[in-house]
PATOR-788602 format. One record per residue: residue in three letters; x negated, y, z of N, C-alpha, C in turn; residue number from 0; chain. Coordinates in steps of 0.02 Angstrom, whole numbers, plus 50000, padded with zeros to 5 digits. Each point is the difference from the previous one (the first is absolute). Layout:
BEGIN
(pt ALA,(X,Y,Z),(X,Y,Z),(X,Y,Z),NUM,A)
...
This chain:
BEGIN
(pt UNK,(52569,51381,42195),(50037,49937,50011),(49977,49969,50066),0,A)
(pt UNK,(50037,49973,50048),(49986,49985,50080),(49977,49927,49968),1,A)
(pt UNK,(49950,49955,50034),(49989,49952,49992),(50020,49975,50077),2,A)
(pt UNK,(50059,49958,49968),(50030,49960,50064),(50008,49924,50016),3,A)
(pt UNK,(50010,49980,50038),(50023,49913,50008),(50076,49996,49955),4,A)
(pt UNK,(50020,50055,50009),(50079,50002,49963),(49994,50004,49932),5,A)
(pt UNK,(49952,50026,49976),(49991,50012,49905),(49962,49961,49985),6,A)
(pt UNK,(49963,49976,50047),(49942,49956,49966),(49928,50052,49970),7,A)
(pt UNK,(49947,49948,50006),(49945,50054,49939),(49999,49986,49954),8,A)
(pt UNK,(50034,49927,49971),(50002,49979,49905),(50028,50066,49962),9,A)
(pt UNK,(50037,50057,50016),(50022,50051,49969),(49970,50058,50015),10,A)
(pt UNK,(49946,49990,50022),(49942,50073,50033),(49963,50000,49934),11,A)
(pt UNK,(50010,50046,49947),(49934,50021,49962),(49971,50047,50008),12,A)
(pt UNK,(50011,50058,50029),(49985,50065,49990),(49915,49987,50051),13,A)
(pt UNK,(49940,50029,50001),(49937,50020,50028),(50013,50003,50060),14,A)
(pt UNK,(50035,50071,49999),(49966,50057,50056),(50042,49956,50066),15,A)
(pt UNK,(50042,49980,50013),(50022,49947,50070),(49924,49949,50039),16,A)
(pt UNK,(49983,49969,49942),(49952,49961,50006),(49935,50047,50016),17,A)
(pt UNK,(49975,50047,49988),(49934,50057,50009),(50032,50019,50042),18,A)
(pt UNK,(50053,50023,50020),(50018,50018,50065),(50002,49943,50080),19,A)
(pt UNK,(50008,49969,49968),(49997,49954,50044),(49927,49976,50020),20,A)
(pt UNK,(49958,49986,49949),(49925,50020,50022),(49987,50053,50023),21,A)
(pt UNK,(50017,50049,49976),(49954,50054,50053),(50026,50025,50090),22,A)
(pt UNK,(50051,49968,49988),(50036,49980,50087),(49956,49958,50045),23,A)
(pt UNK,(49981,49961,49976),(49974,49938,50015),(49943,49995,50019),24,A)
(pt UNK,(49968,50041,49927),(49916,50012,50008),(49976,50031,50067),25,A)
(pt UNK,(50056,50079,50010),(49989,50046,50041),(50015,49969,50071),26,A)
(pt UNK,(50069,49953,50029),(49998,49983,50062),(49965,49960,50013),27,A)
(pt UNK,(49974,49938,49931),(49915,49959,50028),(49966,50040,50022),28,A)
(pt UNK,(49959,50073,49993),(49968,50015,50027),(50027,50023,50084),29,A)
(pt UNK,(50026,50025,49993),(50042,50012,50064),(50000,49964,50068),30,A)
(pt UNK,(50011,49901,49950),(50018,49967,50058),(49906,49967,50013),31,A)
(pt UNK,(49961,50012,49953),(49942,49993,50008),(49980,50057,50050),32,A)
(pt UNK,(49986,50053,49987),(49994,50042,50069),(50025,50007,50064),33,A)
(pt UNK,(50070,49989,50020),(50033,49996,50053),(50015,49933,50023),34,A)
(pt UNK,(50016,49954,49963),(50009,49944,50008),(50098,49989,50003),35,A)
(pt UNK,(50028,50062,50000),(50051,49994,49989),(50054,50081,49965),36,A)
(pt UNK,(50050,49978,49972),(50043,50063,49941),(50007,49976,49947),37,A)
(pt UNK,(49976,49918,49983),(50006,50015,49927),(50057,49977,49991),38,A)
(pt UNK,(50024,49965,50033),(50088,49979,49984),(50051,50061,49990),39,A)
(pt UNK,(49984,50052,50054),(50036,50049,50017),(49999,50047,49947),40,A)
(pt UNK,(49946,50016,49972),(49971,50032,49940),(50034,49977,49947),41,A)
(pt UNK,(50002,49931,49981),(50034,49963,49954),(50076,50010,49991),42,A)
(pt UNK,(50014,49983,50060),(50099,50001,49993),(50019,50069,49976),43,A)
(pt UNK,(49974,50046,50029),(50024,50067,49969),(49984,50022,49946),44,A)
(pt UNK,(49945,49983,49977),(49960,50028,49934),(50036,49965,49941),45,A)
(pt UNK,(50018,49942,50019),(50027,49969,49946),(50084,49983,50005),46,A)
(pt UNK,(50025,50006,50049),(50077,50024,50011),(50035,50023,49921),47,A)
(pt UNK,(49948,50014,49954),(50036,50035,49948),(50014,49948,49929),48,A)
(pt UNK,(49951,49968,50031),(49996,49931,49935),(49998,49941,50031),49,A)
(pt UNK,(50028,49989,50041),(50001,49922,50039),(50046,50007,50054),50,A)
(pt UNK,(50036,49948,50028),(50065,50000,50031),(49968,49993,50079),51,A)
(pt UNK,(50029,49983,50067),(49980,49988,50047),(49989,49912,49994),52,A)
(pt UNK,(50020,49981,49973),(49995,49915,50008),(49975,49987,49945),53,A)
(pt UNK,(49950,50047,49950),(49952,49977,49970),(49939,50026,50039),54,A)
(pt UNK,(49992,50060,50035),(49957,50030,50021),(49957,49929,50040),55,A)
(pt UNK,(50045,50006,50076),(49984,49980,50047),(49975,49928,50005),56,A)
(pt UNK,(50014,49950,49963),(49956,49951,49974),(49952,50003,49983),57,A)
(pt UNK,(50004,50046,49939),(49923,49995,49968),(49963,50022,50053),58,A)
(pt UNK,(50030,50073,50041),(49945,50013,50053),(49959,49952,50048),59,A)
(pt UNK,(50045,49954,50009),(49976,49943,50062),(49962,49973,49958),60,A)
(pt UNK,(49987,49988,49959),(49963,49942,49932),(49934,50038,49999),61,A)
(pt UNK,(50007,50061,49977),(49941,50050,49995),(49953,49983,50079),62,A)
(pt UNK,(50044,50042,50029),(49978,50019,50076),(49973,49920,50026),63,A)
(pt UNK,(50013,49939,49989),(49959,49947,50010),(49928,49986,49974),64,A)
(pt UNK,(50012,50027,49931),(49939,49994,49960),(49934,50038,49997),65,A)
(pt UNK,(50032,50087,50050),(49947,50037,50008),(49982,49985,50065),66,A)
(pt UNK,(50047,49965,50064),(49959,49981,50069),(49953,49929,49991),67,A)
(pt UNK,(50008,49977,49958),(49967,49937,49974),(49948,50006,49959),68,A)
(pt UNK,(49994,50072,49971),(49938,50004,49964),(49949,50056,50068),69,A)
(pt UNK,(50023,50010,50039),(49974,50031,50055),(49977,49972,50066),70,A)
(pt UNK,(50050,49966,49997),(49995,49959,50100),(49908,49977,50006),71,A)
(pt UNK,(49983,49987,49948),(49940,49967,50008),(49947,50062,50038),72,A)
(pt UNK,(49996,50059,49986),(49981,50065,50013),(50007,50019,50070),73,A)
(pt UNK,(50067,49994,50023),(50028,50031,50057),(50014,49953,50052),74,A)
(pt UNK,(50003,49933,49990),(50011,49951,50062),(49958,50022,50043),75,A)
(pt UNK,(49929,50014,49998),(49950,50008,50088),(50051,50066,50020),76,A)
(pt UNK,(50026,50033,49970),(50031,50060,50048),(50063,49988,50030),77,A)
(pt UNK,(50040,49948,49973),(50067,49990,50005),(50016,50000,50104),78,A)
(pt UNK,(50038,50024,50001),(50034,50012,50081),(50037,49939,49988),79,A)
(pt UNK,(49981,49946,50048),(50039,49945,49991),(50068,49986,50044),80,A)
(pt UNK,(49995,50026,50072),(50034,49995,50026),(50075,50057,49985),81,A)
(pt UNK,(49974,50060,49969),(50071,50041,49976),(50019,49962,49924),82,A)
(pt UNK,(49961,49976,49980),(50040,49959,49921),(50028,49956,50039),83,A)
(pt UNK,(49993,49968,50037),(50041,49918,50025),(50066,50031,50016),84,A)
(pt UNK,(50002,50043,50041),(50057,50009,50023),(50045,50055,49956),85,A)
(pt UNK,(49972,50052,49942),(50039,50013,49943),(50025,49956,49969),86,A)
(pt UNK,(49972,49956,49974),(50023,49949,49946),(50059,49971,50040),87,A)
(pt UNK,(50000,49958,50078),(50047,49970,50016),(50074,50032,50008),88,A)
(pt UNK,(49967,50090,50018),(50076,50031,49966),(50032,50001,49956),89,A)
(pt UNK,(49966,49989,49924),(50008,50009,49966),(50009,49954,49944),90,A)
(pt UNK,(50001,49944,50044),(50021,49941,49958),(50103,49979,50001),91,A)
(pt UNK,(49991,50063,50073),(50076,49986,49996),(50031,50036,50000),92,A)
(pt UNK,(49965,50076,49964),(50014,50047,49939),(50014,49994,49945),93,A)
(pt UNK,(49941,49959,49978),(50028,49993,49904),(50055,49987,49968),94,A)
(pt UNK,(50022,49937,50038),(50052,49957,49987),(50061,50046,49991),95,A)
(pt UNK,(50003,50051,50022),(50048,50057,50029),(49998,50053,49930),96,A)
(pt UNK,(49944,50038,50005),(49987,50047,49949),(50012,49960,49916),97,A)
(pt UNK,(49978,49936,50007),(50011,49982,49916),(50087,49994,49998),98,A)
(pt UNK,(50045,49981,50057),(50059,49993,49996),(50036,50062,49988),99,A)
(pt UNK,(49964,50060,50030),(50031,50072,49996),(50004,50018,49921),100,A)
(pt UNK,(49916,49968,49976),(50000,50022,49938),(50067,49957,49952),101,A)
(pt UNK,(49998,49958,49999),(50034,49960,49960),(50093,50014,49996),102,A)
(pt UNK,(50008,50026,50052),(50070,50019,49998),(50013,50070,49997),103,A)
(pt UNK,(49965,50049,50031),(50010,50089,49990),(50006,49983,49944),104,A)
(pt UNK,(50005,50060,49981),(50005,50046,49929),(49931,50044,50005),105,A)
(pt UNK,(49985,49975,49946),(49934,50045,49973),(49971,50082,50042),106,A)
(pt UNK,(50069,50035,49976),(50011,50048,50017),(49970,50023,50063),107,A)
(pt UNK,(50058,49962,50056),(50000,49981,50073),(49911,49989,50029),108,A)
(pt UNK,(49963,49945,49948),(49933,50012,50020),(49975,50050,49991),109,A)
(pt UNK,(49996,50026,49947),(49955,50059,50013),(50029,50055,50028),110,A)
(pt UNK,(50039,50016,50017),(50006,50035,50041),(49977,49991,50086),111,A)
(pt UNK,(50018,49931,50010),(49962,49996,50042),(49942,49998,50019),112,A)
(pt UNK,(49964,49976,49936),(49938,49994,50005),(49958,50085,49992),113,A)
(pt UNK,(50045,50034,49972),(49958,50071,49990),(50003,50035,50070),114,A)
(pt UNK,(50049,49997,50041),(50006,50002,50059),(49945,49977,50044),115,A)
(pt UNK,(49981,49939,50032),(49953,49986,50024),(49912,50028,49956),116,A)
(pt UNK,(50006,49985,49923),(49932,50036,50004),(49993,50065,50020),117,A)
(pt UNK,(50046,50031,49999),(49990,50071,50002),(50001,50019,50092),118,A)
(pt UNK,(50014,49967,50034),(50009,50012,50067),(49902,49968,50018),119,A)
(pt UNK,(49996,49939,49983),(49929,49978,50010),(49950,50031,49979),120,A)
(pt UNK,(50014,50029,49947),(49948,50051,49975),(49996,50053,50036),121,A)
(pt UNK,(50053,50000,50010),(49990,50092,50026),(49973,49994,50085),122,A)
(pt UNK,(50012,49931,50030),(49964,49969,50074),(49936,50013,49982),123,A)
(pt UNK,(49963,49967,49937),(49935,49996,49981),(49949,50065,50004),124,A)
(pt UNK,(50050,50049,49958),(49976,50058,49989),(49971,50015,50057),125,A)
(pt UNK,(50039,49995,50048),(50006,50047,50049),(49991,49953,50066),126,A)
(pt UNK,(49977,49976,49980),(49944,49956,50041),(50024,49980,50095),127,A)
(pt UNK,(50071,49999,49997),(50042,50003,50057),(50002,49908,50008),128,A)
(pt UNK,(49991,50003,50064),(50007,49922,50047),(50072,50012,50014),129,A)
(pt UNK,(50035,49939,49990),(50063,49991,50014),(49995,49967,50039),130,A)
(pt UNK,(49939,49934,50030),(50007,49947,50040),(49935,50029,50046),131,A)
(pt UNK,(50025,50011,50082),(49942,50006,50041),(49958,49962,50019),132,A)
(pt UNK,(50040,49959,50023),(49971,49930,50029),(50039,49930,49940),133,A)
(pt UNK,(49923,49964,50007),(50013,49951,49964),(50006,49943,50026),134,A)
(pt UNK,(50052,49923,49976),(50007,49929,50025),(50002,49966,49951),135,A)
(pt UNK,(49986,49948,49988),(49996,49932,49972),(50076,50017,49977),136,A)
(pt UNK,(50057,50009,50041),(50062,50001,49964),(50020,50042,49970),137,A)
(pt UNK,(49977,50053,50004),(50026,50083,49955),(49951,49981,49940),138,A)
(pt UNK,(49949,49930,49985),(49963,50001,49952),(50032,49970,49929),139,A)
(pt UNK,(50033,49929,50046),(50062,49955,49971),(50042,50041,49974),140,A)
(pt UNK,(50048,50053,50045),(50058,50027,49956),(49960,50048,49947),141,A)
(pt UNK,(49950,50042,50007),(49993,50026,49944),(49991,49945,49937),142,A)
(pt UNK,(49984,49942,50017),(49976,49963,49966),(50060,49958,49957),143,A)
(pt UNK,(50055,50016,50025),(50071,49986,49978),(50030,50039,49979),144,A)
(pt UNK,(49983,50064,50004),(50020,50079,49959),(49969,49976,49927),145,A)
(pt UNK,(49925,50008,50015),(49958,49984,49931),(50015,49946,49963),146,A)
(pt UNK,(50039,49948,50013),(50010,49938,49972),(50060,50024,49960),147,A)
(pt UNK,(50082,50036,50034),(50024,50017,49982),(50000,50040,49929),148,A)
(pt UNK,(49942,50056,50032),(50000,50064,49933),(49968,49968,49943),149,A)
(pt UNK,(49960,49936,50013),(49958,49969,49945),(50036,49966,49967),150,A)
(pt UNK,(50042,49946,50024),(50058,49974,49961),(50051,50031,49994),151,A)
(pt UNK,(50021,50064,49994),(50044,50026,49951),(49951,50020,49961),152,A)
(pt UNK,(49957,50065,50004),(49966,50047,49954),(49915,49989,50005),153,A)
(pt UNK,(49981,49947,50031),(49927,50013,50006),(49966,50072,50025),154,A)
(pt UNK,(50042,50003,50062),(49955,50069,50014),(49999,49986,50080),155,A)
(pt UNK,(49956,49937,50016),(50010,50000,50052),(49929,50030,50046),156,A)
(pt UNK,(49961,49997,49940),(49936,50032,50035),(49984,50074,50009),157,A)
(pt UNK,(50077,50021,49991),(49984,50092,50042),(50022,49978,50060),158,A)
(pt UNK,(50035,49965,50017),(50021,49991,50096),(49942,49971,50021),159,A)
(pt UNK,(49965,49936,49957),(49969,50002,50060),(49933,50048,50010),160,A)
(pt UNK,(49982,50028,49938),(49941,50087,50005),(50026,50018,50067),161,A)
(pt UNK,(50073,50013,49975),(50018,50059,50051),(50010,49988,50078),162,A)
(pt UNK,(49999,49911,50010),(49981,49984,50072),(49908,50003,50007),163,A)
(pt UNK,(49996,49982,49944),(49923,50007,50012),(49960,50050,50040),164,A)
(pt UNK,(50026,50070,49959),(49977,50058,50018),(50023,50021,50079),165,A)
(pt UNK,(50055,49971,50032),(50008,49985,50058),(49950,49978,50064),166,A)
(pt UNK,(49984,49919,49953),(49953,49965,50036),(49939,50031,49994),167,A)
(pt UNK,(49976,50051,49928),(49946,50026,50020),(49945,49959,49968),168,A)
(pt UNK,(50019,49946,49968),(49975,49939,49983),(49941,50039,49933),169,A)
(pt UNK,(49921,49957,50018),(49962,50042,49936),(50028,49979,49924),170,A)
(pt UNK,(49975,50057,49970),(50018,49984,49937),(49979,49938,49960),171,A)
(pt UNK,(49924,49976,50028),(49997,49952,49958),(50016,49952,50030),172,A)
(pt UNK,(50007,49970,50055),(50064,49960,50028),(50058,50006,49980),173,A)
(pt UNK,(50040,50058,50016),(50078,50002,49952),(50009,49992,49918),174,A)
(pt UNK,(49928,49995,49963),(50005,49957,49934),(49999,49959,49983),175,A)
(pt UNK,(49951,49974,50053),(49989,49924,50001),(50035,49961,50024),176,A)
(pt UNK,(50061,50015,50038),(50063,49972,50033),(50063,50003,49951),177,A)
(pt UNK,(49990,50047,49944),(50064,50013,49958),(50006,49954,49951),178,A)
(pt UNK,(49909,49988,49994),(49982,49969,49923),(50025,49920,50025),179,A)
(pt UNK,(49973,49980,50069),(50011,49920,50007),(50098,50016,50011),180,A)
(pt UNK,(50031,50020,50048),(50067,50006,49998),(50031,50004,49935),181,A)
(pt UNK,(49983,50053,49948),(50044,49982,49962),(49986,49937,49946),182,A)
(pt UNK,(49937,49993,49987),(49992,49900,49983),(50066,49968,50021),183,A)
(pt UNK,(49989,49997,50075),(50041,49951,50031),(50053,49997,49997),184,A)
(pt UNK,(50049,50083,49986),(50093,50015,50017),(49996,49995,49931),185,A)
(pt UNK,(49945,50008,49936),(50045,49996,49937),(50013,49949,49984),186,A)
(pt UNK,(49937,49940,50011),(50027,49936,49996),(50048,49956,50012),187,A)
(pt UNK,(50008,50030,50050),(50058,49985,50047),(50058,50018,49966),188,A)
(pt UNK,(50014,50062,49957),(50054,50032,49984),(50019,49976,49939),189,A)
(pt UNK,(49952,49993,49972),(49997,49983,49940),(50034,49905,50009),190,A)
(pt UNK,(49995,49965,50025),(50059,49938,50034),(50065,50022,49996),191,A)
(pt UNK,(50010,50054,50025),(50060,50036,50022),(50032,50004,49919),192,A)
(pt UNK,(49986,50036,49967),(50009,50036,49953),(49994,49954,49936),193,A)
(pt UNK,(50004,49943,50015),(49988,49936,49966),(50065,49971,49996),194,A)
(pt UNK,(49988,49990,50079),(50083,49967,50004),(50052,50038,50009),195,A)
(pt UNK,(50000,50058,49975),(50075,50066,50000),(50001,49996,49915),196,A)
(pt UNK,(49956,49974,49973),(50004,49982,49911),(49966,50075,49968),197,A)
(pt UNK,(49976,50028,50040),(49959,50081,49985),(49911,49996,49957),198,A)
(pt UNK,(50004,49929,49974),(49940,49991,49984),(50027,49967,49946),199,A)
(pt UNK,(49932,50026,49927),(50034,49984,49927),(49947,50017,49969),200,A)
(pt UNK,(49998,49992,49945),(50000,49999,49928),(49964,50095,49981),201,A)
(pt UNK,(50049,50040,50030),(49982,50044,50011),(49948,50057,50042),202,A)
(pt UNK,(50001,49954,50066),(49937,50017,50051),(49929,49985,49957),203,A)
(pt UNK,(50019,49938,49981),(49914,49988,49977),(49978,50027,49938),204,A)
(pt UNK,(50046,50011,49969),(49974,50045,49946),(49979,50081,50020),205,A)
(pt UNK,(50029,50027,50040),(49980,50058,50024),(49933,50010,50041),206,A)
(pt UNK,(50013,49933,50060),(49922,49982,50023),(49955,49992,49967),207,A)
(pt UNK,(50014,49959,49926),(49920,49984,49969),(49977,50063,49976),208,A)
(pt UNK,(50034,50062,49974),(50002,50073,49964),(49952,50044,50076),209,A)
(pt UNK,(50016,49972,50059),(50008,50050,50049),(49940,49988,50021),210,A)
(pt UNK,(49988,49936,50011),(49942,49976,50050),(49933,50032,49979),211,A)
(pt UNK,(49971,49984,49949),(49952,50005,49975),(49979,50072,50014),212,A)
(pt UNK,(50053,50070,49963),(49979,50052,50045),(49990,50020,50060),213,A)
(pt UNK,(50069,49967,50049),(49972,49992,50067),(49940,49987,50029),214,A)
(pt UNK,(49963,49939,49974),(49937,49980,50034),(49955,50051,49982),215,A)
(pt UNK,(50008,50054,49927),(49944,50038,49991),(50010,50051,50052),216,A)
(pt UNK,(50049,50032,50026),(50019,50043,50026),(49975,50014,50058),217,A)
(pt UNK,(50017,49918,50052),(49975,49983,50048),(49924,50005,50008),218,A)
(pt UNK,(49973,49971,49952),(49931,50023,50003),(49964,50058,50010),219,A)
(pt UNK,(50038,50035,49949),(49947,50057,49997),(50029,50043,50081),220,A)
(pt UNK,(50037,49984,50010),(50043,50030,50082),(49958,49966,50038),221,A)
(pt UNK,(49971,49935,50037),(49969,49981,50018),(49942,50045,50010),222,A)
């Protein structure tokens, strides 16, 4: 049975949705504890099978706040301040965009798109290819408006910016410590968004209170 914003969960009895949904959760906490970023990306697909795109992608921003907030404290001395300033300012006039994409596509339409871009970023990752030679303050912004985009439709905005990362060359524990304060900042942010499109309910928080708690273990032991 799909647990959706459209069915509601008052008619969810069955287990295995709910254990499934923990062990999604458990596994990309650790994930986003080690890398500092995937667990959204990890999420939308893994659970594509029991949750809709406009239940996903909320809860993700909700989650994904709660694990850079149980972290930032850790990673602020590393944080690259001057490439977060100028991501975020892209990407503040991204979101607005991606939660609108979400709200009107068709389900469908997202993930397809969205399987599209992971699978192109991943496969950049793999294969460890620079797309950007030279870097500017402004090629930092538009990625930073890509990522805002892919985050407010599907929350997967933190493979673009890996995959500029790996560009910039940027260290790893800098590029975690930049993901963990950025995405604090764009979910909060999104999560406004997604407020006032009426995408926030009754239903998010019940999934968050189920979700969180494994998340934070997850994160930890990834940590």
């Amino acid at each position: 049975m799909e647990l959706s914003f459209a069915n509601g969960l008052t008619g969810v009895t069955n287990w295995w949705p709910w254990a499934y949904l923990a062990l999604v959760v458990f596994i990309a906490g650790m994930v986003k504890g080690l890398t500092g970023f995937g667990f959204s990306a990890l999420c939308f697909f893994a659970l594509a099978p029991i949750l809709s795109p406009l239940a996903i992608v909320p809860l993700m921003f909700a989650l994904e706040s709660a694990a850079s907030l149980h972290l930032v404290r850790r990673v602020w001395s590393h944080v690259p301040r001057r490439w977060l300033a100028f991501l975020l300012a892209g990407s503040v006039v991204g979101i607005p965009l991606g939660v609108w994409l979400l709200n009107y596509w068709s389900a469908d339409l997202v993930r397809t798109i969205t399987g599209v871009v992971v699978l192109i970023a991943s496969l950049l990752l793999l294969s460890g290819t620079r797309l950007f030679k030279r870097q500017s303050d402004g090629l930092l912004a538009c990625i930073g408006v890509l990522a805002g985009i892919a985050n407010g439709m599907a929350s997967i905005g933190g493979l673009i910016v890996a995959v500029y990362s790996l560009s910039a060359r940027l260290p790893l524990v800098q590029m975690r410590a930049g993901l963990i304060v950025f995405f604090l900042a764009i979910d909060v942010y999104g999560l406004m968004w997604f407020s006032g499109h009426g995408l926030l309910g009754l239903d998010t928080l019940y999934l968050l209170l189920v979700a969180l708690p494994i998340m934070l273990i997850g994160n930890r032991i990834g940590f």
